[in-house]
C-alpha positions as CSV (number, residue, x, y, z in Angstrom):
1,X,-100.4,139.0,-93.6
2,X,-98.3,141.7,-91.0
3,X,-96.1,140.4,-88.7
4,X,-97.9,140.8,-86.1
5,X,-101.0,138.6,-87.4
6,X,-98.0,136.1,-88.3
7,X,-96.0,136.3,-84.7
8,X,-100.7,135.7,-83.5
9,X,-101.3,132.8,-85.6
10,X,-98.0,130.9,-84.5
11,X,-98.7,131.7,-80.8
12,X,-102.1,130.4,-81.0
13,X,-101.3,127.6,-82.9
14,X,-98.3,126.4,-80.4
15,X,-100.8,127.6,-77.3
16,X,-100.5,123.6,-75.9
17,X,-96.7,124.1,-76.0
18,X,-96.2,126.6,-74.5
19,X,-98.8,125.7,-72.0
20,X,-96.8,122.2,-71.8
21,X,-93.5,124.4,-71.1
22,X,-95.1,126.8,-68.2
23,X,-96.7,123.3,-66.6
24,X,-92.7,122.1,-66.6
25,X,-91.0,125.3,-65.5
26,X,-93.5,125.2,-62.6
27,X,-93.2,121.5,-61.6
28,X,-89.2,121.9,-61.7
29,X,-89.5,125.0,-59.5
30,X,-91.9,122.8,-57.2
31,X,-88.9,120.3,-57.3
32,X,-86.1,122.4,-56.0
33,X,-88.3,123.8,-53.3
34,X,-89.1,120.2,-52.2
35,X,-85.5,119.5,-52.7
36,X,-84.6,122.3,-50.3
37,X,-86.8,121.6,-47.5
38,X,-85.5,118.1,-47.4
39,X,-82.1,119.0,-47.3
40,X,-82.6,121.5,-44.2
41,X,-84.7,118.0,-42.5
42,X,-81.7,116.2,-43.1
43,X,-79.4,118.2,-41.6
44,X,-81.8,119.2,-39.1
45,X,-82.1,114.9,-38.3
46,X,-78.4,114.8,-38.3
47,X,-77.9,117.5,-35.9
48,X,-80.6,115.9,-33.4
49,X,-78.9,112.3,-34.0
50,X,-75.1,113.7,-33.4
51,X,-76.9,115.5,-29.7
52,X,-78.5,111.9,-29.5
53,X,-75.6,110.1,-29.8
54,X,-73.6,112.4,-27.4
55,X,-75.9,111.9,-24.5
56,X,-75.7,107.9,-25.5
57,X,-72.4,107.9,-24.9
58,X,-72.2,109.9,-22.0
59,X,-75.1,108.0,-20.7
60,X,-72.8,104.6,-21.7
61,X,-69.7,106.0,-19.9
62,X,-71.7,107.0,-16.6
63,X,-72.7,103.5,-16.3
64,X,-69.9,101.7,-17.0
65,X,-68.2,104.1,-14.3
66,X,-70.6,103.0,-11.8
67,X,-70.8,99.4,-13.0
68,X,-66.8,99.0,-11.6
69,X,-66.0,97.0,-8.5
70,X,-65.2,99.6,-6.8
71,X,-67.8,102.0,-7.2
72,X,-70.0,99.4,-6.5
73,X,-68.5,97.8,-3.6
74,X,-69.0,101.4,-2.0
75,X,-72.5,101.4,-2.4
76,X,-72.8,98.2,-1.0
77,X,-71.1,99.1,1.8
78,X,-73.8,101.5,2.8
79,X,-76.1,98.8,2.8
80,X,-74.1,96.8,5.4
81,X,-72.0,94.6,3.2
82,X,-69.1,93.8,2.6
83,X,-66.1,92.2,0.4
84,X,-65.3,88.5,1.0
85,X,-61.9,88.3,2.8
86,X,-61.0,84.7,1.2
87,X,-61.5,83.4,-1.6
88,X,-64.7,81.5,-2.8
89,X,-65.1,78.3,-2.3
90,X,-65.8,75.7,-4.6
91,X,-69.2,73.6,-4.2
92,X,-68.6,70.1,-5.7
93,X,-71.7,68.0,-6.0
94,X,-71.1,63.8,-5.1
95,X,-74.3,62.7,-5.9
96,X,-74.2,63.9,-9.8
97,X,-77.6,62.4,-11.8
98,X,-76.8,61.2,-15.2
């Protein structure tokens, strides 16, 4: 036998290997494609989330601004009423039921 029929018969005979090694090479490329896509969602997620959590806290610190006494004793205000001038007073109950 040449080399050539030699170089044939061994190619043939290993024809599931190699098959075996072309199935791998294209599931690991399949891999790192899937692998790259996921890594740009990520970032993509992150990106949305860190803009998410911006406006949360912007939204946080409007309402705490207009959550203080005196922002909202302005608003009132408009509405006709007004801060007490004393203080409270104390409601004490006599007739407590046990």
């Amino acid at each position: 036998m040449n080399g050539l029929n030699m170089s044939a018969f061994y190619l043939f005979n290993n024809i599931h290997f190699i098959f075996y090694l072309a199935f791998l090479g294209v599931i690991y490329i399949a891999n790192s494609h899937y692998a790259v896509q996921t890594i740009k969602e990520i970032k993509h997620i992150q990106k949305e989330l860190k803009k998410v959590s911006w406006e949360s806290n912007s939204k946080n610190s409007d309402l705490m601004y207009q959550s203080m006494e005196s922002e909202v004793a302005k608003k009132v205000k408009k509405m006709g009423l007004g801060e007490l001038g004393t203080n409270p007073k104390k409601i004490i109950n006599k007739n407590k039921i046990k």
